[in-house]
C-alpha positions as CSV (number, residue, x, y, z in Angstrom):
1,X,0.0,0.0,0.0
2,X,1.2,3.3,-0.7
3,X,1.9,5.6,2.3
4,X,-0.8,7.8,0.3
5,X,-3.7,5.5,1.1
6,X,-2.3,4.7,4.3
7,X,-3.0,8.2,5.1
8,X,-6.2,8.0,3.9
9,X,-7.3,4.9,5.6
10,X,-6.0,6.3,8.4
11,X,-8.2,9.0,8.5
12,X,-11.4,7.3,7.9
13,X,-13.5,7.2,11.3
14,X,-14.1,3.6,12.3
15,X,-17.7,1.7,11.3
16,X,-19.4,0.3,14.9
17,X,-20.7,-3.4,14.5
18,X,-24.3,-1.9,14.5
19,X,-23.5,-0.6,11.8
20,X,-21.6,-2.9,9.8
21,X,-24.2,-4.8,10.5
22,X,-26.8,-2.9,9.0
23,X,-24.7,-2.7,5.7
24,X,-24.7,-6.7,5.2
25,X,-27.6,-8.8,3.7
26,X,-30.5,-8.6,1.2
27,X,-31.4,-4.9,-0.1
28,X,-34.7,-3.8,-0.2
29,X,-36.4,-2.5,-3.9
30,X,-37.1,1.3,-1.7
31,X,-33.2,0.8,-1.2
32,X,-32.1,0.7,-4.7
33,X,-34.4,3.1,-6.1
34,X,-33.3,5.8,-3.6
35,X,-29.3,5.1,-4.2
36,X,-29.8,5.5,-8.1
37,X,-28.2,8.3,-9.7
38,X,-30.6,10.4,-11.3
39,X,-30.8,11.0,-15.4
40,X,-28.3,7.4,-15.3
41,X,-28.5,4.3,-17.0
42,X,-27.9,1.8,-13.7
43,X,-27.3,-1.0,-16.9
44,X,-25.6,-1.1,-20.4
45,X,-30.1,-1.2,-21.9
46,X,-29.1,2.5,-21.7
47,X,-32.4,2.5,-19.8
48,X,-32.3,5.8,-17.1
49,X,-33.3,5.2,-13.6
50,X,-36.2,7.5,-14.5
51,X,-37.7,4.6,-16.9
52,X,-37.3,2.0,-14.2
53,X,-39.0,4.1,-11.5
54,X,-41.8,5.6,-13.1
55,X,-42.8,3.1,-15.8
56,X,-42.2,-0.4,-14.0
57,X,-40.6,-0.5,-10.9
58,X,-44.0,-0.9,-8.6
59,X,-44.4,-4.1,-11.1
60,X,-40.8,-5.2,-11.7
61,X,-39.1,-3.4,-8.8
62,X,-38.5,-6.4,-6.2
63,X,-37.6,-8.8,-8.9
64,X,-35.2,-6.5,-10.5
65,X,-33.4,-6.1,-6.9
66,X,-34.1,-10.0,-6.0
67,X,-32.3,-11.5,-9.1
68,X,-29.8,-8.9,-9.8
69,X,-28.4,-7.8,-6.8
70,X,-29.5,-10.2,-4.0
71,X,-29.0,-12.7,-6.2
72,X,-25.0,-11.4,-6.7
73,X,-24.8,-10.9,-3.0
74,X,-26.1,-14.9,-2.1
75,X,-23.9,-16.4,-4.6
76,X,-20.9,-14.0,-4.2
77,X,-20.8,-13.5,-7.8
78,X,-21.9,-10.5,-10.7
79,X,-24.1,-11.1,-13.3
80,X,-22.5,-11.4,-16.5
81,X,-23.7,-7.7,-17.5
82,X,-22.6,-6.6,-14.0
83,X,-19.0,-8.1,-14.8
84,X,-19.2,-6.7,-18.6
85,X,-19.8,-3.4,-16.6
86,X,-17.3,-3.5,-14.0
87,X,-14.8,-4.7,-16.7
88,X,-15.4,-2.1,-19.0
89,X,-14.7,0.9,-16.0
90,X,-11.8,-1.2,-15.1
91,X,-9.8,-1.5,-18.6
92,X,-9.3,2.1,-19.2
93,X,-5.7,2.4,-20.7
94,X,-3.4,4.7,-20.0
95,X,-0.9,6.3,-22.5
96,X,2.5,6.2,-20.9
């Protein structure tokens, strides 16, 4: 680790087992609606949050959250758009 993130972990205030706690298990479908960026496509559909919320998520909401991500969080493992996603942020070359 550098000493530059040393510093910064450093300075990070501790998380209580209370709350840890809270942050573990199965997320709700009010959950994910609230932490959704605004105006954003939350998948590659290009669909924005705003189509999701308004249009289906009463309907499609908890089985959205259910096989997407509780489903990635009870078998410890993306979907395969969630890992074309996290692959695609992560490949970013840089020139030298």
């Amino acid at each position: 680790m550098c000493s530059d993130d040393q510093h910064f972990y450093s300075a990070l205030p501790e998380v209580s087992g209370n709350q840890r706690q809270s942050c573990e298990g199965l997320l709700t479908k009010a959950e994910c609606l609230t932490s959704l960026a605004k105006s954003k496509s939350p998948d590659s559909d290009g669909l924005s949050v705003e189509f999701y919320g308004l249009a289906f998520w009463e309907s499609l909401g908890k089985e959205l959250v259910d096989s997407l991500i509780n489903h990635a969080f009870e078998c410890g493992e993306f979907t395969i758009s969630q890992r074309r996603g996290t692959n695609n942020h992560s490949s970013v070359s840089r020139e030298e």
